[in-house]
N, C-alpha and C positions, 0 to 999 in steps of 0.2 A: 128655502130649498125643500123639494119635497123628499119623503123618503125614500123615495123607489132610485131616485139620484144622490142621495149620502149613499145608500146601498152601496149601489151601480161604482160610485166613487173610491169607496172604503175596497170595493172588491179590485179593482183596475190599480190599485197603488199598492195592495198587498199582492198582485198577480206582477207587478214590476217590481217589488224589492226580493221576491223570494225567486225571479227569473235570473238574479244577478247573484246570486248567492254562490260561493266556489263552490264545486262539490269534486272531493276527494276521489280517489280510485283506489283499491288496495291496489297492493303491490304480490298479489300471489299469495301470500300469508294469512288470508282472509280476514283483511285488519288487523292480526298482531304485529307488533312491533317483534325485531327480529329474536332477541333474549329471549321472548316466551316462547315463541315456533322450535327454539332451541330447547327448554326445557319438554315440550311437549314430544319432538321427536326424539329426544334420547340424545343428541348428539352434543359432541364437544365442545362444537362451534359454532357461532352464532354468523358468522362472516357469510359463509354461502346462502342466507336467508335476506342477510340488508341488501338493500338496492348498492349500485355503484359499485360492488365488491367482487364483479363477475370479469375473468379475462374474456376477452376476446379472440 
């Protein structure tokens, strides 16, 4: 094989594993988990921060 196709090959199988890779979303906390959004804004409770904790 020539190298221009190892290349070619090496690039198309790293372009398919990193397309399938999960990728996260925050959740409004800009990545913190909810305890630290708690300590940073002062407040008591970490509950209005976590996801699923919210009435409707």
């Amino acid at each position: 094989m020539s190298t221009t196709k190892k290349i070619g090959l090496m690039f198309l199988l790293g372009a398919f594993v990193f397309s399938c890779a999960p990728r996260l979303k925050p959740n409004g906390n800009h990545g913190l988990p909810p305890g630290q959004v708690k300590k940073v804004t002062g407040s008591k409770s970490a509950k209005p921060y976590a996801p699923g904790q919210h009435k409707k």
